[in-house]
N, CA, C, O and CB atoms as a CASP TS submission, in Angstrom:
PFRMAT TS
TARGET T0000
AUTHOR 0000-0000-0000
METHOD Language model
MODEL 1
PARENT N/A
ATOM      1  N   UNK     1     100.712 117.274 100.977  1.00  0.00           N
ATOM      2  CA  UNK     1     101.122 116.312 101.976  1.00  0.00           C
ATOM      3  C   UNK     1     102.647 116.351 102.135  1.00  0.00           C
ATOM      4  O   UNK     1     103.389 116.154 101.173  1.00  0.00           O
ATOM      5  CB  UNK     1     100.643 114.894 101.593  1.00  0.00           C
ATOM      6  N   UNK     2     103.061 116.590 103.273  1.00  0.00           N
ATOM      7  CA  UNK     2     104.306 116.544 103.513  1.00  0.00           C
ATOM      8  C   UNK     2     105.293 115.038 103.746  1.00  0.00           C
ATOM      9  O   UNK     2     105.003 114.012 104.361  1.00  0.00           O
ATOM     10  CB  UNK     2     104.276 117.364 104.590  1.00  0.00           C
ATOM     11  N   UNK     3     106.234 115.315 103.171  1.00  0.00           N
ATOM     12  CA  UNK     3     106.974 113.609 103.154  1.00  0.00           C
ATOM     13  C   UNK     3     107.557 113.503 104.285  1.00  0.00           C
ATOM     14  O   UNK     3     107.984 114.503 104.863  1.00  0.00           O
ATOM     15  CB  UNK     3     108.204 113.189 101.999  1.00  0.00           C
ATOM     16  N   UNK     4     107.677 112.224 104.806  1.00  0.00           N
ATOM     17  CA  UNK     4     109.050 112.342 105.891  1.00  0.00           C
ATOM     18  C   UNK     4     110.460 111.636 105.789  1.00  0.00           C
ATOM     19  O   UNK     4     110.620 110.886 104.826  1.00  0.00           O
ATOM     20  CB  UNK     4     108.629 111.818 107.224  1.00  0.00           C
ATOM     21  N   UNK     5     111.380 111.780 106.582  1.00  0.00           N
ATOM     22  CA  UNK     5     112.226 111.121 106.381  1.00  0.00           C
ATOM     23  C   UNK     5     112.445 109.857 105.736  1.00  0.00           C
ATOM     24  O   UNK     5     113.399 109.622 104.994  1.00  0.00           O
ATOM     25  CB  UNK     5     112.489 111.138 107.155  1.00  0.00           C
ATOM     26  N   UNK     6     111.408 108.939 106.082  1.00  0.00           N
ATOM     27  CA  UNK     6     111.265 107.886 105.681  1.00  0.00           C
ATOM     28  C   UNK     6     110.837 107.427 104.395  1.00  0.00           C
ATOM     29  O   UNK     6     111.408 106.535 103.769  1.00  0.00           O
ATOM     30  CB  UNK     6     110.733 107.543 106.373  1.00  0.00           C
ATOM     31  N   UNK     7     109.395 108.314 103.849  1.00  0.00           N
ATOM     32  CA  UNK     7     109.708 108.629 102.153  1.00  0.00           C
ATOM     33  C   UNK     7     110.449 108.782 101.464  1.00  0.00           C
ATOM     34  O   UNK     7     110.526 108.395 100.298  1.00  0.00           O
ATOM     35  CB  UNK     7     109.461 109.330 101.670  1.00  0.00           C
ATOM     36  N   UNK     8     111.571 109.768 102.460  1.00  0.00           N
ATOM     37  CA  UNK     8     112.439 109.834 100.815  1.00  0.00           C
ATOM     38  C   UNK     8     113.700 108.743 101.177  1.00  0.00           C
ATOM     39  O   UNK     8     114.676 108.457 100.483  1.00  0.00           O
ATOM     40  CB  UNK     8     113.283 111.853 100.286  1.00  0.00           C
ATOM     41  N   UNK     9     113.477 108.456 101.947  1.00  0.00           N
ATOM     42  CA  UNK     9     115.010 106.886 101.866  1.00  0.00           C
ATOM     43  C   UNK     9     114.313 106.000 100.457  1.00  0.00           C
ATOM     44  O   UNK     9     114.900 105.713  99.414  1.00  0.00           O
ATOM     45  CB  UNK     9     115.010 105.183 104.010  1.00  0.00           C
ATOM     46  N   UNK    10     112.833 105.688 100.851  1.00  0.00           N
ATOM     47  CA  UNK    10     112.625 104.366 100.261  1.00  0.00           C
ATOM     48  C   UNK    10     112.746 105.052  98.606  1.00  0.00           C
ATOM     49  O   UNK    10     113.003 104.160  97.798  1.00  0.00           O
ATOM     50  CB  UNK    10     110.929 103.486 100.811  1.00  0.00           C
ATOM     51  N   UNK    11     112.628 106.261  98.050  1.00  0.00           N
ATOM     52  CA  UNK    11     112.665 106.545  97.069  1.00  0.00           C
ATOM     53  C   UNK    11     113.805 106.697  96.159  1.00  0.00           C
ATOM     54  O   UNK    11     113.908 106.200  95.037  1.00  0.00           O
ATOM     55  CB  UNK    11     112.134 107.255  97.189  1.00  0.00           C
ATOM     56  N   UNK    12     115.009 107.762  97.033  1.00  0.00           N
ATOM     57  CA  UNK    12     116.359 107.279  96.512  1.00  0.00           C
ATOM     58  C   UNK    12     117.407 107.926  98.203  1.00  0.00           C
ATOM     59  O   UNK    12     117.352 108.801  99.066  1.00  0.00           O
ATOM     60  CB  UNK    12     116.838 108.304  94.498  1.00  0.00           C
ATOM     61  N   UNK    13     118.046 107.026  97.880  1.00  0.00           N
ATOM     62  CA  UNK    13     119.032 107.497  99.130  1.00  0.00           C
ATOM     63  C   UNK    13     119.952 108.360  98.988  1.00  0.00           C
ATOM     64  O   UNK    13     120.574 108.539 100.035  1.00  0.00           O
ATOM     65  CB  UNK    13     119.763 106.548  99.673  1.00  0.00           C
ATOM     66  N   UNK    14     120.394 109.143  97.883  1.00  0.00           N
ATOM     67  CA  UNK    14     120.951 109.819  97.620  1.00  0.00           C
ATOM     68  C   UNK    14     120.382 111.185  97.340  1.00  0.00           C
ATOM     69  O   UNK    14     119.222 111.288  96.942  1.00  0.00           O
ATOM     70  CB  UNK    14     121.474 109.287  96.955  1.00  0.00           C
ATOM     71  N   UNK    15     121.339 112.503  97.579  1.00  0.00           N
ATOM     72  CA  UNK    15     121.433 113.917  96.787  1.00  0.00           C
ATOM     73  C   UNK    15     121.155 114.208  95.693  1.00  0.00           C
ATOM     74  O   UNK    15     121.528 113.406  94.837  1.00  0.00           O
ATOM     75  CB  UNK    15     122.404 114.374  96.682  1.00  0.00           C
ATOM     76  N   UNK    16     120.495 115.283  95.282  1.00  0.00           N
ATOM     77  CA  UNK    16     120.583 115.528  93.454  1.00  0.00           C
ATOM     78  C   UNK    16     122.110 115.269  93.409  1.00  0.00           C
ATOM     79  O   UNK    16     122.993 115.519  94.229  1.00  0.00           O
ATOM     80  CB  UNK    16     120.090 117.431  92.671  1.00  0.00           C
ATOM     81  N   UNK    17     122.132 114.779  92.376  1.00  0.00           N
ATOM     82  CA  UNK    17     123.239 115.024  91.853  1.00  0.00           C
ATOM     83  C   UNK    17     124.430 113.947  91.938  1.00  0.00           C
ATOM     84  O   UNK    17     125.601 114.122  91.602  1.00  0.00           O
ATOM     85  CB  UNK    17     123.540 116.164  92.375  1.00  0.00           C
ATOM     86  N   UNK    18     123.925 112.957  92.395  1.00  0.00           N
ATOM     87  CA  UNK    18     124.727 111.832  93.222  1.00  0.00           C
ATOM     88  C   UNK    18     123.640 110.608  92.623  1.00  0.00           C
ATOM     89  O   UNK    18     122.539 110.707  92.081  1.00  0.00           O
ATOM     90  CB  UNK    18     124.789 112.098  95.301  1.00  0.00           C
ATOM     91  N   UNK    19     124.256 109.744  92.888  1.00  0.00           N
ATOM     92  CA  UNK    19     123.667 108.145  92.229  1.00  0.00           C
ATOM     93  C   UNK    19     124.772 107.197  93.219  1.00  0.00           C
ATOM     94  O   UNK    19     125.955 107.310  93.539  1.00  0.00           O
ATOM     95  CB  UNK    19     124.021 107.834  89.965  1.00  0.00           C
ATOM     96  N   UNK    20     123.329 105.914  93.583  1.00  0.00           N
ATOM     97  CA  UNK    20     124.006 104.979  94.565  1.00  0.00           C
ATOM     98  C   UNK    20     124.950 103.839  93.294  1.00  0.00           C
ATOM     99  O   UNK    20     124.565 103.268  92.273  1.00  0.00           O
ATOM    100  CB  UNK    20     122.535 104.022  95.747  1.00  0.00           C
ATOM    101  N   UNK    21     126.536 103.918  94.123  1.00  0.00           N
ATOM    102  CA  UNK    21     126.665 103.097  93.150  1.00  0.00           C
ATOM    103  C   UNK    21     127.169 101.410  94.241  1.00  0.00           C
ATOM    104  O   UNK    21     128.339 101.028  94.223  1.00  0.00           O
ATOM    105  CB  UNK    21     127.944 103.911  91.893  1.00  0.00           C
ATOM    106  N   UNK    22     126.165 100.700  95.006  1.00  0.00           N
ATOM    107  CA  UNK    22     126.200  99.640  95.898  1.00  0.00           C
ATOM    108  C   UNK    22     126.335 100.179  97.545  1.00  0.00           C
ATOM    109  O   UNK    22     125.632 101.096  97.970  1.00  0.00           O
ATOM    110  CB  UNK    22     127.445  98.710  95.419  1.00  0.00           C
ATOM    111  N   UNK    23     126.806  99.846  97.937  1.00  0.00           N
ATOM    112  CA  UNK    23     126.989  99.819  99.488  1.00  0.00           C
ATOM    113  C   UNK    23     128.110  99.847 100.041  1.00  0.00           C
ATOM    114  O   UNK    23     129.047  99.164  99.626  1.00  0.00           O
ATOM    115  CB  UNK    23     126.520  98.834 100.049  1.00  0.00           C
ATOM    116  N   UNK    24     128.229 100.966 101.486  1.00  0.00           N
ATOM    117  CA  UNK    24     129.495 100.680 102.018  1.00  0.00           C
ATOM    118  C   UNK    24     129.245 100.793 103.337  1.00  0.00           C
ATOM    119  O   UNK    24     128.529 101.734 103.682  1.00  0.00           O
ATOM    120  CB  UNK    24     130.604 101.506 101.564  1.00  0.00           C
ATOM    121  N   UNK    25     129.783  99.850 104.388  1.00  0.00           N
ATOM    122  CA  UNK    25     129.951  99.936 106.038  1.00  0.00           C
ATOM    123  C   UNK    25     130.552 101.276 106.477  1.00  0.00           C
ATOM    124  O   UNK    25     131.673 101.760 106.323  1.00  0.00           O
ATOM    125  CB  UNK    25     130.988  98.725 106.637  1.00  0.00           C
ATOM    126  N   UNK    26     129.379 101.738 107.107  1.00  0.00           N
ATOM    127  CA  UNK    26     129.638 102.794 108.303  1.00  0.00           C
ATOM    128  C   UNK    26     130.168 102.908 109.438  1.00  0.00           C
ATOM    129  O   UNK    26     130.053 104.131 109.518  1.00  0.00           O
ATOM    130  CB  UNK    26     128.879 103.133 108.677  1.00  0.00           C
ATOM    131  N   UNK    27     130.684 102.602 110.437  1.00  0.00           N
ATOM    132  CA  UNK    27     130.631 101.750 111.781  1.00  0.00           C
ATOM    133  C   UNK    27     130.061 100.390 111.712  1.00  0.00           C
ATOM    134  O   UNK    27     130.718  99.503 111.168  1.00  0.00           O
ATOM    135  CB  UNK    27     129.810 102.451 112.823  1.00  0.00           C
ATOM    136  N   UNK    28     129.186 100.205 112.089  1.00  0.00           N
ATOM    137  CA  UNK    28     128.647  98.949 112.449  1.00  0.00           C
ATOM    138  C   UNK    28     126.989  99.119 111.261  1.00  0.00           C
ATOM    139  O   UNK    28     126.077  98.295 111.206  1.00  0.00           O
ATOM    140  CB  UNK    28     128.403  98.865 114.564  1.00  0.00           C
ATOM    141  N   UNK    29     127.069 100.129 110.652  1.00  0.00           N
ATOM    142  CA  UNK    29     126.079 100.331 109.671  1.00  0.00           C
ATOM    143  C   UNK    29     126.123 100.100 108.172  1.00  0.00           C
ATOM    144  O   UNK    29     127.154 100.653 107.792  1.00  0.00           O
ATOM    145  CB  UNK    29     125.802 101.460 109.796  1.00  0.00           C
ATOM    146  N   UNK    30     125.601  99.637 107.303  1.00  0.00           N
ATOM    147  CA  UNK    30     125.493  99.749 106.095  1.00  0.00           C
ATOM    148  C   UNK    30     124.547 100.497 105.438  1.00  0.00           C
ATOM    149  O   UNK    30     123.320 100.402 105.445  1.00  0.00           O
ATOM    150  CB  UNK    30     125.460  98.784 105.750  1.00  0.00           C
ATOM    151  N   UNK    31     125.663 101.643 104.577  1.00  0.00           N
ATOM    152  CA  UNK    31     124.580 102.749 104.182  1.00  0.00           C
ATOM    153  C   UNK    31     125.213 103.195 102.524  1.00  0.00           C
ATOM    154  O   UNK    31     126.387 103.110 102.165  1.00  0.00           O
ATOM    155  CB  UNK    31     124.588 104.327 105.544  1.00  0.00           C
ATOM    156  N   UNK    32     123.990 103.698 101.672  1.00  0.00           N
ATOM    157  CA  UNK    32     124.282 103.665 100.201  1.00  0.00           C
ATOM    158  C   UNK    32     125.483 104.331  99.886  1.00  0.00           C
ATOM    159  O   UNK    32     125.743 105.343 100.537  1.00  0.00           O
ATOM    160  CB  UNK    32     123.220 104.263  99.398  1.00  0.00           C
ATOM    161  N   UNK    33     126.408 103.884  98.850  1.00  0.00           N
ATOM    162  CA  UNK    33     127.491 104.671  98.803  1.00  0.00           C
ATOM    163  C   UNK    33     127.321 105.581  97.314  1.00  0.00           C
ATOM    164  O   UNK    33     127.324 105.179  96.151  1.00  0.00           O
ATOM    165  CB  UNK    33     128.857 103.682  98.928  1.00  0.00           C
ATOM    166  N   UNK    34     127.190 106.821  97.817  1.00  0.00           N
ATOM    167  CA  UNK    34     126.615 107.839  96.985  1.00  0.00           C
ATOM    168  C   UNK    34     127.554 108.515  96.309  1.00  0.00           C
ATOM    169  O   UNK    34     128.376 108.890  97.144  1.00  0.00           O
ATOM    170  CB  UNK    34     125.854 108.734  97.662  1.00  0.00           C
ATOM    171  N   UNK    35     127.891 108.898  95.144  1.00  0.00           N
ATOM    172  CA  UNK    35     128.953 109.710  94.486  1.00  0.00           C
ATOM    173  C   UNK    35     128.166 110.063  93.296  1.00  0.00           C
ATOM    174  O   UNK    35     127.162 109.558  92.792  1.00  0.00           O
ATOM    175  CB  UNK    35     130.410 108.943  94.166  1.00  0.00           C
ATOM    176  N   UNK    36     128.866 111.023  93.002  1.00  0.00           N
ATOM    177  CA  UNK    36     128.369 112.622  91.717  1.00  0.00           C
ATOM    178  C   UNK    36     128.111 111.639  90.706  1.00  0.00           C
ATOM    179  O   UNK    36     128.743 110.583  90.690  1.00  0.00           O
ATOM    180  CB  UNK    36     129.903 114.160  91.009  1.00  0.00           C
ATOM    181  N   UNK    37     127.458 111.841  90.082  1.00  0.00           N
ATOM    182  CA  UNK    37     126.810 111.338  88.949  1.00  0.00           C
ATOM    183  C   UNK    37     128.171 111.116  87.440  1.00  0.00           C
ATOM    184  O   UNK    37     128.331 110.237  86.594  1.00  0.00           O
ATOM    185  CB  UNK    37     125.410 112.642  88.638  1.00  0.00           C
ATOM    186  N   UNK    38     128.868 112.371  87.741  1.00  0.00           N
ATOM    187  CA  UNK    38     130.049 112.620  86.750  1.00  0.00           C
ATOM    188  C   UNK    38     130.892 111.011  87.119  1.00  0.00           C
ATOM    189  O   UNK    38     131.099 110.101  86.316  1.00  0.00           O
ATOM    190  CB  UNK    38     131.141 114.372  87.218  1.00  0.00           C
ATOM    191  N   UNK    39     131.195 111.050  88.326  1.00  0.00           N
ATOM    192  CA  UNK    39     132.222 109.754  89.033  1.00  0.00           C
ATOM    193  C   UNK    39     131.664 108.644  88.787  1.00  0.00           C
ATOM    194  O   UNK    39     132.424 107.783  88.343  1.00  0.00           O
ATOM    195  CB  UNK    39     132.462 109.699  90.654  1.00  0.00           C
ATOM    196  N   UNK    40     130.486 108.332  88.934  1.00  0.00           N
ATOM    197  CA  UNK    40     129.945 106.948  88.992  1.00  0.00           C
ATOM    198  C   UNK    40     129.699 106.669  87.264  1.00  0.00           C
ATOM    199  O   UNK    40     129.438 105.486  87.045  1.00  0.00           O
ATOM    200  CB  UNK    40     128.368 106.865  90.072  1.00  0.00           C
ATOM    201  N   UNK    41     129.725 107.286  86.386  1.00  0.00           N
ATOM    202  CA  UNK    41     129.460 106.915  84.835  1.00  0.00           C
ATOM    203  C   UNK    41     131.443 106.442  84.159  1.00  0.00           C
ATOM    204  O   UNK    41     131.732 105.676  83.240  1.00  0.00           O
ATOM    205  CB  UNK    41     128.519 108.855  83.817  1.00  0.00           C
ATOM    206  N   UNK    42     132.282 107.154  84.947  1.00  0.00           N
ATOM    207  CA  UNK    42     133.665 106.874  84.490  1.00  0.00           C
ATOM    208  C   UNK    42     133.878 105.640  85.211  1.00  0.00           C
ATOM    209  O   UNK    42     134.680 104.902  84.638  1.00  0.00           O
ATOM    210  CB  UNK    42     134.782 108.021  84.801  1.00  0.00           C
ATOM    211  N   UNK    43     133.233 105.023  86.692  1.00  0.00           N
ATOM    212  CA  UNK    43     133.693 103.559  87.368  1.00  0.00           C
ATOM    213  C   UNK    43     132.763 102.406  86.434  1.00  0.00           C
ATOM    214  O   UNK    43     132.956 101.190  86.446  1.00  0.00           O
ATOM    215  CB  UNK    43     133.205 103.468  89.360  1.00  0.00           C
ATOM    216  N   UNK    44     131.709 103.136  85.630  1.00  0.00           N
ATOM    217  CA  UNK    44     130.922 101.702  84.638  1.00  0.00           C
ATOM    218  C   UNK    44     131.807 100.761  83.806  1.00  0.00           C
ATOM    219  O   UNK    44     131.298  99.838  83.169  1.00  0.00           O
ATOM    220  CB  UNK    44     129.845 102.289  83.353  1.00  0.00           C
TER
END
C-alpha cells in the first residue's frame, strides 16, 4: 500500500536525520521547525 502525503505528515514532519524541535511561522503558515539531530541534542 502506498502512503501519501498526508501519512507521512501525521507520522513525523521531518527528514531522516532531523527532529522537530517546536514550531516556526512561515508567511502566514506555521510549520515544524526541523534541524539535524546533532543541533537539536546541544539546544536541550
Amino acid at each position: 500500500m502506498a502512503t501519501t502525503k498526508k501519512d507521512q505528515k501525521k507520522e513525523d514532519p521531518c527528514w531522516n536525520g532531523y527532529e522537530q524541535v517546536g514550531t516556526k511561522k512561515k508567511g502566514d503558515k506555521t510549520v515544524p521547525n526541523c534541524v539535524p539531530e546533532n543541533k537539536a541534542d546541544a539546544k536541550k
